[in-house]
C-alpha positions as CSV (number, residue, x, y, z in Angstrom):
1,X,0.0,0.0,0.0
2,X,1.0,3.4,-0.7
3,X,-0.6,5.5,1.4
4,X,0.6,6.4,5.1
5,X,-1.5,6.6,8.3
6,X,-2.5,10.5,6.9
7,X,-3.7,9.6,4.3
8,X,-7.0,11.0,4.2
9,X,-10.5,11.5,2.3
10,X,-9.9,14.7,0.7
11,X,-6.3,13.8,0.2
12,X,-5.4,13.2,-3.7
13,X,-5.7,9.7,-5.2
14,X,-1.8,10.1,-5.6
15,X,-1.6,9.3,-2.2
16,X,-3.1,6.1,-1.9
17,X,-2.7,4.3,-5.3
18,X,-0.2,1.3,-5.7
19,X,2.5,1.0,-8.7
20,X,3.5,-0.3,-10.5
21,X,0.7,-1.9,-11.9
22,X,-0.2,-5.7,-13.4
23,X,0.0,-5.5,-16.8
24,X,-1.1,-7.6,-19.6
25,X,-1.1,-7.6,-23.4
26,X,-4.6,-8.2,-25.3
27,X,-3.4,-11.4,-26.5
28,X,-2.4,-12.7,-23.3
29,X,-4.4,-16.1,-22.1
30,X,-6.4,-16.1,-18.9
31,X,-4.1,-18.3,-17.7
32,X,-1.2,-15.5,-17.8
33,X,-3.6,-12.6,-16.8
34,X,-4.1,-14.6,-13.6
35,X,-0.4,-15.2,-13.2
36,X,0.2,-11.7,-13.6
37,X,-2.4,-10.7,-11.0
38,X,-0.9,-13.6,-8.2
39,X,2.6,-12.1,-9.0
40,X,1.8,-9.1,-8.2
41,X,-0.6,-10.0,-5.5
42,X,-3.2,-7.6,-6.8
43,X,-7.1,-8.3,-7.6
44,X,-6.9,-7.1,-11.2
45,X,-4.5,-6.2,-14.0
46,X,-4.7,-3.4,-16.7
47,X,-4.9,-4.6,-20.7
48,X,-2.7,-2.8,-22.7
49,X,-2.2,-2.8,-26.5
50,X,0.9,-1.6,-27.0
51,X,1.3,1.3,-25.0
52,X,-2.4,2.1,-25.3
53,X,-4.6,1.6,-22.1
54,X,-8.0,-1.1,-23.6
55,X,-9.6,-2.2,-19.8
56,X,-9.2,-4.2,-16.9
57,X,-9.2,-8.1,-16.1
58,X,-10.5,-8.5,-12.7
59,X,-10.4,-11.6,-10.2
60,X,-14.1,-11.5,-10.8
61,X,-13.7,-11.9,-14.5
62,X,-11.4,-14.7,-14.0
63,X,-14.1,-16.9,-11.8
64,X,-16.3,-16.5,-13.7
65,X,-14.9,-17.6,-17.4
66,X,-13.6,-20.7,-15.4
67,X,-16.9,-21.1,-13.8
68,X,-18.3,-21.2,-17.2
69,X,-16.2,-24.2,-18.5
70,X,-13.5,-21.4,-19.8
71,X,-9.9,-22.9,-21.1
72,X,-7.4,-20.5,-19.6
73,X,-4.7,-21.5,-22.1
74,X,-7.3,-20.6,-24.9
75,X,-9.2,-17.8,-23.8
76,X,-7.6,-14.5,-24.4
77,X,-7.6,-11.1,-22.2
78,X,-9.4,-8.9,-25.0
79,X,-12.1,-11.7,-24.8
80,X,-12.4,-10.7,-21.3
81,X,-11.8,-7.5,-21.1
82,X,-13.5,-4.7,-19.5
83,X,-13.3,-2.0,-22.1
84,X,-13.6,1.8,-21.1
85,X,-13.8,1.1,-17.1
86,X,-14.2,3.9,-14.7
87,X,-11.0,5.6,-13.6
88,X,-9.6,8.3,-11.7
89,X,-6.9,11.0,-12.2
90,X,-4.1,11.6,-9.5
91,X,-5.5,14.7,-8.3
92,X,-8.9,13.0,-7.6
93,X,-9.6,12.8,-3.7
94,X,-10.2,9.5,-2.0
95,X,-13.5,10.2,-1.2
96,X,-14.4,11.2,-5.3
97,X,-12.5,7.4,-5.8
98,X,-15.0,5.5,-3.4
99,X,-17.4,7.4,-4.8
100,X,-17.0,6.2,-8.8
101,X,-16.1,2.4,-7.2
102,X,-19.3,2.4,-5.3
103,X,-21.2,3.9,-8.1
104,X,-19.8,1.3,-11.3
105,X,-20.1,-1.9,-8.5
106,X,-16.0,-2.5,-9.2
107,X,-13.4,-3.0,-6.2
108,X,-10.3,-2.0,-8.8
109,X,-10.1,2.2,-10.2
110,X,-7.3,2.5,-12.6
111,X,-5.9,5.9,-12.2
112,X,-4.8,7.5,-15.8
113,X,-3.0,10.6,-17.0
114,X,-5.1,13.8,-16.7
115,X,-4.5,15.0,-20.1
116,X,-4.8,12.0,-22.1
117,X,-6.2,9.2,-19.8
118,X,-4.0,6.6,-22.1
119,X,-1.2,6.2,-19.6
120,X,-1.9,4.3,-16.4
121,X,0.1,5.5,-13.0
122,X,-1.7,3.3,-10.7
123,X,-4.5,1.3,-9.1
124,X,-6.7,1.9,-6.5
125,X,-8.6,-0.9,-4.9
126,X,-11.7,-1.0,-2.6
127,X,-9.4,-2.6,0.5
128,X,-7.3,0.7,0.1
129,X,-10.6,3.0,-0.1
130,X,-11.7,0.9,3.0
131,X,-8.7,1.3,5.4
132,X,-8.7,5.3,5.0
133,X,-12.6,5.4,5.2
134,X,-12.6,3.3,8.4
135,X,-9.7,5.4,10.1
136,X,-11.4,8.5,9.4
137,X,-14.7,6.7,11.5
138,X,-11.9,5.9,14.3
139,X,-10.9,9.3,14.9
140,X,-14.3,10.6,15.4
């Protein structure tokens, strides 16, 4: 985790996001998206294309497609793929994160460039959201 014990609600989305970031290519079988993800011991991995940002992979994606009867040496990530998912800038506050997570149902918020919202610089997930929430209830 990234953030400190300061780390607060109206603090920037800098603060509390992890890098780097699991990354896969859009070719990459299910298989190697969840390898990525146990890796880096993260619930979800970005799909690139190049250096272009596509979506995200989550663990729930993952059950899911094997729950169905999926092959994970066959299917690929841009079968899987969560194209266009809600994200977050670095200057976003915590709060405006927990916000869009609640809002789009997702525990992952890939946090993008400002300007072009191509380049990933992070991820934010709902257990991060969670901690800073519940200290902010502890000090009141």
């Amino acid at each position: 985790m990234a953030f400190t014990a300061t780390t607060g609600l109206h603090d920037a989305v800098s603060k509390l996001m992890s890098w780097p970031v699991a990354a896969v290519d859009l070719d990459a079988t299910l298989r190697q998206v969840a390898e990525a993800m146990a890796s880096n011991e993260v619930g979800a991995a970005v799909v690139m294309s190049g250096d272009h940002f596509v979506g995200v992979v989550s663990e729930r994606d993952v059950t899911n497609h094997l729950a169905g009867g999926a092959n994970p040496d066959h299917l690929l990530a841009e079968e899987v793929v969560t194209t266009a998912p809600v994200t977050a800038t670095p200057g976003d506050t915590v709060l405006t994160a927990a916000r869009l997570m609640a809002e789009a149902g997702v525990r992952h918020l890939p946090v993008v460039n400002a300007e072009d919202g191509d380049d990933v610089v992070g991820m934010v997930s709902l257990r991060d959201v969670s901690l800073v929430l519940l200290r902010e209830v502890d000090r009141d």
